[in-house]
C-alpha positions in Angstrom: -19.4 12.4 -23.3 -20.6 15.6 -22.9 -19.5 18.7 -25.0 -17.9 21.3 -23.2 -18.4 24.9 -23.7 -17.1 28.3 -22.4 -18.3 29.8 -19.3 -18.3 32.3 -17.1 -18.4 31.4 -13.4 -18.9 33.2 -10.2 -17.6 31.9 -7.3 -17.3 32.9 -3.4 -13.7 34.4 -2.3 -12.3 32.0 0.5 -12.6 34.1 3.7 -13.2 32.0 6.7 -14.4 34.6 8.9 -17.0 35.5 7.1 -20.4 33.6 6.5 -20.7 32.6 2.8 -24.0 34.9 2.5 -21.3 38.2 3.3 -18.6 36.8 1.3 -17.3 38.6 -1.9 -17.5 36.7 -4.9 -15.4 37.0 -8.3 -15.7 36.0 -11.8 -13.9 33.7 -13.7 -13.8 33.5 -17.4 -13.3 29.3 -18.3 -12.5 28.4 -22.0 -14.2 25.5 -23.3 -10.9 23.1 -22.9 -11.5 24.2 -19.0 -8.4 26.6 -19.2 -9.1 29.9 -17.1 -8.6 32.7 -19.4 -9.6 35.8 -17.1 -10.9 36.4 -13.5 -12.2 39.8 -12.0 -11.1 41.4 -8.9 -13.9 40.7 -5.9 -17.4 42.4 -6.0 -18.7 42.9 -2.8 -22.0 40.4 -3.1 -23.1 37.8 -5.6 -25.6 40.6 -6.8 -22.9 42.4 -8.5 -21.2 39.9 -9.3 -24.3 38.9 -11.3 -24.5 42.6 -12.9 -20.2 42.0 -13.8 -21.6 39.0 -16.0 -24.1 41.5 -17.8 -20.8 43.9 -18.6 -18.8 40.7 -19.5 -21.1 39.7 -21.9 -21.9 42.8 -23.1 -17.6 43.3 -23.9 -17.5 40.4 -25.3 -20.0 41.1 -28.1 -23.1 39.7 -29.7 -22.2 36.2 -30.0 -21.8 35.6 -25.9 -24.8 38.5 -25.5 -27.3 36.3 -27.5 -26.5 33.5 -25.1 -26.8 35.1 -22.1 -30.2 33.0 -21.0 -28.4 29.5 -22.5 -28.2 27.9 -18.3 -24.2 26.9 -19.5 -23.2 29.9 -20.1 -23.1 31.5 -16.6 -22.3 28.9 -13.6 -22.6 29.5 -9.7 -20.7 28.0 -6.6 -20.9 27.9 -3.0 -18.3 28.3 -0.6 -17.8 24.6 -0.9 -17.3 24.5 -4.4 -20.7 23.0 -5.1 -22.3 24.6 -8.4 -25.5 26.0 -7.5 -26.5 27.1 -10.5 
């Protein structure tokens, strides 16, 4: 069993008349018991959705700063849901 661990996700908003590559994405803060604590409002491209995780981690202090490059931390999906990172 693997041990679970907060994360912050980005994930695609649902818009189906849009490709996924021009889609606006959000973040989604994810307590370790898999309870959504926060989500952002939609940044127009995964890019910046990327630099909102810098500001997140940077608000939420040292401890989630220093872990910034552990690959949990941060997780990415597709339009289908599929992590991709």
């Amino acid at each position: 069993m693997s041990k679970r661990t907060a994360r912050i996700e980005i994930h695609p908003v649902d818009i189906i008349d849009l490709p996924p590559s021009q889609r606006p994405h959000y973040l989604r803060l994810v307590a370790s018991n898999g309870e959504t604590l926060a989500h952002s409002e939609a940044y127009a491209s995964r890019s910046k959705a990327r630099r909102g995780v810098s500001a997140w981690l940077k608000a939420f202090g040292e401890v989630w700063y220093s872990r910034a490059t552990d690959p949990g931390v941060v997780h990415e999906f597709d339009a289908s849901g599929e992590r991709t990172r």
